[in-house]
FIMI-23326 format. One line per 2 residues: for each residue x, y, z of C-alpha. Coordinates in steps of 0.001 Angstrom, whole numbers, plus 500000, padded with zeros to 6 digits. Layout:
X Y Z  ... $
END
This chain:
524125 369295 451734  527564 369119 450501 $
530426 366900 450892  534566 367809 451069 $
535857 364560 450242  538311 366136 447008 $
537505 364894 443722  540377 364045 441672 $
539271 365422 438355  541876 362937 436640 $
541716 362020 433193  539989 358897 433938 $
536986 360445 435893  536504 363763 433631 $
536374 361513 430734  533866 359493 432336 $
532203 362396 433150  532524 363744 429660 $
530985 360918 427997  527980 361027 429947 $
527268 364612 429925  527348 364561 425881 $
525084 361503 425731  522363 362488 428526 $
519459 361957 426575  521063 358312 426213 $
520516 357322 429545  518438 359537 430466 $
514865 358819 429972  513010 361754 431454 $
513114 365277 433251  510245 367228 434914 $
510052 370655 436492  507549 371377 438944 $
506927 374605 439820  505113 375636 442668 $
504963 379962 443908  505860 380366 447404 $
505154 384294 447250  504857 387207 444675 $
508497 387252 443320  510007 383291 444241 $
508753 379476 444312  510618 376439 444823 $
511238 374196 441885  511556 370340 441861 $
513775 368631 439004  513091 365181 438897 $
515511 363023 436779  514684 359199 435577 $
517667 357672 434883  519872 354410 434153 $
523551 355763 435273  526141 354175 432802 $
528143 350954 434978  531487 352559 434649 $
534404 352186 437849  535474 355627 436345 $
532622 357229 438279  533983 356200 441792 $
534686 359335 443702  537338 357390 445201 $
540466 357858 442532  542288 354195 443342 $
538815 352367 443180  538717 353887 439007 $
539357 351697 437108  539394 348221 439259 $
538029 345230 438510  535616 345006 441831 $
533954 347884 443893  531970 347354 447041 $
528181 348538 446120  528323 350809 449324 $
531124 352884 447872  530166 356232 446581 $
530400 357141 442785  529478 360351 441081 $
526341 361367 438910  526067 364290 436707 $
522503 365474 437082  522224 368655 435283 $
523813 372250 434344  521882 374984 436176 $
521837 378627 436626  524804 380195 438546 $
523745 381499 441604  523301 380549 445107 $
520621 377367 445603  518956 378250 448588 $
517119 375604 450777  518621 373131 448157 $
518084 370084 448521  518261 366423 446459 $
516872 362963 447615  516763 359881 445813 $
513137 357860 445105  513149 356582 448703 $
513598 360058 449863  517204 359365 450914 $
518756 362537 451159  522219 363017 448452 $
525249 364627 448731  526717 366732 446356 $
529662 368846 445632  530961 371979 446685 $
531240 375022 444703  534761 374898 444258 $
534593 370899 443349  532207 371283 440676 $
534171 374248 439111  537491 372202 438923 $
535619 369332 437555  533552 371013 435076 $
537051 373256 434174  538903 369144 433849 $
535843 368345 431647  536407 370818 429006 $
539722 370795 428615  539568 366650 428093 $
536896 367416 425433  539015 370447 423950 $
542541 368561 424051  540573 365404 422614 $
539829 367058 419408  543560 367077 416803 $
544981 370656 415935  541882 372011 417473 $
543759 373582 420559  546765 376033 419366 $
547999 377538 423092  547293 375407 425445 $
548139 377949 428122  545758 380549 426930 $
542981 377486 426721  542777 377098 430301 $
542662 380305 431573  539607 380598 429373 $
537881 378042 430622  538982 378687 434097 $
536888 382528 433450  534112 380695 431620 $
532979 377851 434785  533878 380422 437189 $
532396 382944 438789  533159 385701 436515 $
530917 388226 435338  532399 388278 431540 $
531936 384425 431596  529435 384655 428757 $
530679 387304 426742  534580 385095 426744 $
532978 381745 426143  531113 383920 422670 $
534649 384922 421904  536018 381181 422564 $
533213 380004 420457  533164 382439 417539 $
536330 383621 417016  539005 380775 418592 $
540629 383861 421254  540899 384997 424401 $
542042 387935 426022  542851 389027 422255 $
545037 386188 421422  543764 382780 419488 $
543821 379779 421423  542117 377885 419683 $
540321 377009 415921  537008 378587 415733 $
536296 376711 412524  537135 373272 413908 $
535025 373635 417135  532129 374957 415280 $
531809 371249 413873  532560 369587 417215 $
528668 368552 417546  527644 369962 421182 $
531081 370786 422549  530342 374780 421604 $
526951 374152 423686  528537 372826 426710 $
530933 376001 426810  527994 378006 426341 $
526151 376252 429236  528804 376389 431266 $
529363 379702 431316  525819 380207 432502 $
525915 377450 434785  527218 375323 437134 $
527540 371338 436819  525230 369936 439596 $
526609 366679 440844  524917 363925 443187 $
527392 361307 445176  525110 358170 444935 $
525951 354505 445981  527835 352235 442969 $
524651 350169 443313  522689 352398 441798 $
524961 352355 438475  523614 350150 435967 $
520168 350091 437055  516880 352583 436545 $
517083 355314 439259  515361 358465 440169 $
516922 361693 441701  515086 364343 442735 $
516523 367758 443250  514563 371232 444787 $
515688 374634 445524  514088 378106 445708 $
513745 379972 442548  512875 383867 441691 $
510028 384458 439180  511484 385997 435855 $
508330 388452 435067  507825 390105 431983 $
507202 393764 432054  506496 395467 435885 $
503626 395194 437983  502275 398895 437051 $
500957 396954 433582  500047 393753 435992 $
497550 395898 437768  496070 397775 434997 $
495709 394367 432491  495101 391980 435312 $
497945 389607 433767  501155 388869 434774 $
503826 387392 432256  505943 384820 433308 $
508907 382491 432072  509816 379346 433445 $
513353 377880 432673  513062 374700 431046 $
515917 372633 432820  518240 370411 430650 $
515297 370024 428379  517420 368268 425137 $
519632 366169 427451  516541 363698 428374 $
514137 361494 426075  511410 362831 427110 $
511518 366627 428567  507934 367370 431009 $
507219 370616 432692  504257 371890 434865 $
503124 374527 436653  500381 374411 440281 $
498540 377314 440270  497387 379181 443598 $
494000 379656 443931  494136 383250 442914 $
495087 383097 439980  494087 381476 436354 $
496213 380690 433520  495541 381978 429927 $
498343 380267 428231  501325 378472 428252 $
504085 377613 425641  507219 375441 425065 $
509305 374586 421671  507917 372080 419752 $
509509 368670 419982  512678 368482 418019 $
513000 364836 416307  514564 362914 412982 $
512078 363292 410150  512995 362940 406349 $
513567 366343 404318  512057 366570 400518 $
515375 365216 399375  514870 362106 400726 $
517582 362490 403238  517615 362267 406917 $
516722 365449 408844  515631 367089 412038 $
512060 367739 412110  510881 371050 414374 $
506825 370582 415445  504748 373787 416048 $
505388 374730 419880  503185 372895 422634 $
500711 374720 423823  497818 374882 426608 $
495365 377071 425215  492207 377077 426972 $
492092 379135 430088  492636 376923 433682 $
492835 377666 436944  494564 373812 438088 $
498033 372506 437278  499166 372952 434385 $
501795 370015 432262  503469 370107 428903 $
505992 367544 427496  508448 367218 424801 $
511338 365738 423121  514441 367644 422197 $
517033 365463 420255  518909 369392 420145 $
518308 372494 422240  515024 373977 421504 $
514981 377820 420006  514273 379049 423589 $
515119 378057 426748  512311 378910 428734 $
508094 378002 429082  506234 381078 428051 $
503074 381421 430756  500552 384120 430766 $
498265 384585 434211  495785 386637 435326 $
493794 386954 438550  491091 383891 439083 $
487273 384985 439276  487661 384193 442630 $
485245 385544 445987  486719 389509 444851 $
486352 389148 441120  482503 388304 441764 $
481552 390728 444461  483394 393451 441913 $
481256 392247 439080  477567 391159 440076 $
477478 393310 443696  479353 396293 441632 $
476166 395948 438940  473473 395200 442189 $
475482 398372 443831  474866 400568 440638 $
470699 399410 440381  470633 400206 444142 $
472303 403082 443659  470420 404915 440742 $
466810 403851 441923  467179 405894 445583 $
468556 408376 443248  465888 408665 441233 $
462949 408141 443858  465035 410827 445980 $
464398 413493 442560  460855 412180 442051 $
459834 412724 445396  459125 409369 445946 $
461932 409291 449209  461362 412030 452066 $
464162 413467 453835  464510 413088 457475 $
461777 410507 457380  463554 407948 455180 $
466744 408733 456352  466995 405515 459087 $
466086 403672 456232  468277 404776 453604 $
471112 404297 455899  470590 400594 456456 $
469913 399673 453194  473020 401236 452326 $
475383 400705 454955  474766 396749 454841 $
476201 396388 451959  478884 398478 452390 $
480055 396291 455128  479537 393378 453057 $
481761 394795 450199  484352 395965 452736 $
484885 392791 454718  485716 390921 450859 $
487910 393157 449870  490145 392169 452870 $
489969 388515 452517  493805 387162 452273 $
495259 386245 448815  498085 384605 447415 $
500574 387118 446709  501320 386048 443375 $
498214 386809 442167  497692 390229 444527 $
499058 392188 441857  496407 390838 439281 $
493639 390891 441468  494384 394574 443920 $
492198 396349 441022  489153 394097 442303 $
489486 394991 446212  490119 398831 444772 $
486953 398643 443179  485136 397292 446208 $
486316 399928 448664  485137 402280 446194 $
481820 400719 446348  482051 400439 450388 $
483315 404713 450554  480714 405746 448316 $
477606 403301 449857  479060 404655 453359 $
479222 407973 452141  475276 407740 450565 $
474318 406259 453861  475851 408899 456460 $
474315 411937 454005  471146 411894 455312 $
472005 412128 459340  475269 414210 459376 $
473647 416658 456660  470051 418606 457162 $
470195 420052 453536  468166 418540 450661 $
470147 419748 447913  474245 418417 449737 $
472058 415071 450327  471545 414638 446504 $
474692 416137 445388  476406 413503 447649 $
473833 410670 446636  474374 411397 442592 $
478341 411569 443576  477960 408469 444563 $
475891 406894 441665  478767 408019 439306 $
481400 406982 441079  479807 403393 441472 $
478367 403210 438000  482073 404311 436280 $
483739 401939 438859  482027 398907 437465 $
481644 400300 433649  485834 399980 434379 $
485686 396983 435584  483399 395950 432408 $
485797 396776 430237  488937 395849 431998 $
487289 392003 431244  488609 392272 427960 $
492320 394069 428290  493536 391937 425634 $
491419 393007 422886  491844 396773 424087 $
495077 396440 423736  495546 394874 420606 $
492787 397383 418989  495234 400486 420660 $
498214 398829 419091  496255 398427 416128 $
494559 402037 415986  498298 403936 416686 $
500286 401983 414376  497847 401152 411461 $
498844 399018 409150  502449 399098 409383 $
503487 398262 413470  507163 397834 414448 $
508633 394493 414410  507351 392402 417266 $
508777 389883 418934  507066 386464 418573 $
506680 385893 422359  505095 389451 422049 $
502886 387904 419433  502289 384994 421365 $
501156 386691 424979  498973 389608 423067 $
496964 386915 421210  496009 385214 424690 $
END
């Protein structure tokens, strides 16, 4: 939903607007994502913001209402509610508490306003800005759509130029508190906006806001099938421009998580001088293994060292993972003792045979008809090695059951039957072993590199120790 009614990005409205974007986590008392997969490679994610909008005229989206002594409550005003990733929002959509649905700007809006935003902040600051010219064509690449966006706002930042000439004093804006943030964020973003009634300003609100939202995966899904994991990382939304910054995570039934992981809370805490300080806790952290929703929280009084939730999944032990394990080990018993009472003598050929088959072929269906059960495809990727292993079961059971009618010789009966055994009995050995991935891989890593491995990252660290 998006409205056309022009917003005058005067000086009165984008320094409105500037004020409350660098003092979110003033009046704004919590965030929460909610993520919930749709498929293998998207979800949708709801950002819920509690709020108490500042009572300010400047905010009416009306330009000859800012600024007036009286304002009918029905009249709309604006409400920054967060910078998010550039790209197209599909099935976006944003509702207030009573499930009121919100308007919002258009593309084109947002990138005037958020361009009228920065250069208030930028022309606010003395001897900061030395061509003005130059300064706005900067910041007309950075909250654009450009693809250098990022690598000019680093120059704007860092070094004060722009298309090889200095515009402005790198020095200066380096000590302008979050101002070199919000150029960074805006050249990865876009400023979401909500139009919400002047009513609401002044008083404890809550928007909600939802779109769809592609899974950023770690590694490829070769590695997902052989380890049964798949790493994930969820963007943590405006998580230091809030109080109180809450995340979470529903889970299919498919699929399990092993870990997840956010920055520890940033706060004020006293350094061994005595003096006032930031104080960094040890990241939060669900450790023990879950297969329901997941929630973290924390507080971030300045942007945590990553922006993103580290999660590590594998497949739940789910209707396949069970029928790979225990009927893979009852398959192997079955398997080896009509072996070995067909080379003691014990089973006769031709005799047997209608016997044999049944006890063979009924499991074989059984196995079969599991291994096409539907899934969730987020977790198909994790769990495809279990319905592998139980049409290898079914092929080799059907195979061991249709030896004794389509073939008359003895000796092709057992060679098929002891084919069989060993491809059931290494089937499940794999599986065995594939329970404990983690600790195979960390002994491999361990074993090629010795004592001296490469440098690791600590998100590398963090996913091999789960």
């Amino acid at each position: 939903m998006t409205g056309e009614n022009d917003i005058d990005p005067e000086q009165a409205l984008v320094a409105a607007m500037a004020d409350a974007i660098l003092s979110w986590n003033s009046w704004c008392h919590r965030r929460k994502d909610s993520y919930i997969p749709i498929d293998e490679d998207r979800g949708r994610v709801h950002h819920s913001m509690d709020c108490t909008p500042v009572l300010d005229t400047r905010f009416a989206v009306d330009p000859g209402l800012r600024g007036s002594g009286y304002i009918d409550q029905e009249d709309q005003a604006l409400l920054p509610v967060a910078i998010v990733q550039k790209s197209s929002l599909q099935e976006f959509d944003a509702r207030s508490a009573s499930a009121t649905a919100l308007t919002i700007l258009t593309h084109r809006q947002s990138t005037e306003l958020s361009a009228g935003i920065l250069a208030y902040c930028l022309l606010s600051v003395e001897n900061l800005v030395q061509d003005a010219r130059g300064m706005m064509a900067a910041i007309t690449e950075i909250v654009g759509s450009s693809d250098d966006a990022g690598l000019i706002a680093g120059q704007l930042i860092e070094q004060g130029t722009y298309d090889g000439v200095r515009v402005l004093d790198p020095e200066l804006l380096i000590m302008q508190g979050q101002l070199p943030e919000l150029i960074r964020n805006l050249s990865t973003g876009f400023l979401l906006c909500v139009l919400i009634p002047f009513r609401d300003l002044g008083r404890r609100i809550i928007i909600k806001v939802s779109y769809l939202w592609e899974f950023r995966i770690v590694g490829n899904r070769f590695g997902s099938f052989i380890k049964g994991r798949r790493s994930l990382r969820l963007p943590m939304t405006a998580a230091s421009d809030t109080q109180s910054y809450h995340i979470e995570l529903r889970l299919p039934s498919n699929v399990r998580c092993l870990g997840m992981s956010i920055p520890g809370s940033i706060g004020l805490g006293i350094d061994e001088q005595g003096r006032q300080a930031f104080a960094i806790e040890p990241d939060h952290e669900v450790a023990t293994p879950t297969d329901t929703t997941l929630h973290l929280n924390g507080s971030y009084l300045m942007p945590p060292y990553r922006p993103d939730a580290w999660v590590e999944l594998e497949g739940a032990r789910n209707d396949a993972f069970w029928a790979s394990m225990v009927g893979g080990l009852l398959v192997s018993l079955l398997c080896v003792a009509i072996l070995s009472s067909a080379v003691r003598g014990n089973i006769v050929l031709g005799a047997d045979s209608g016997a044999i088959t049944l006890l063979l072929s009924i499991p074989a269906v059984v196995l079969g008809y599991v291994s096409t059960k539907a899934d969730h495809s987020l977790g198909q990727p994790m769990t495809l090695v279990h319905r592998i292993a139980l049409l290898a079961y079914a092929v080799a059971l059907l195979g061991m059951a249709a030896a004794p009618i389509l073939v008359d010789d003895n000796l092709v009966v057992r060679d098929v039957w002891i084919a069989g055994t060993v491809l059931v009995v290494l089937v499940w050995v794999i599986m065995l072993l594939r329970l404990y991935a983690g600790f195979w891989h960390r002994l491999g890593y361990t074993l090629f590199f010795g004592n001296n491995p490469p440098a690791a990252s600590f998100e590398r660290d963090w996913r091999l120790s789960q």
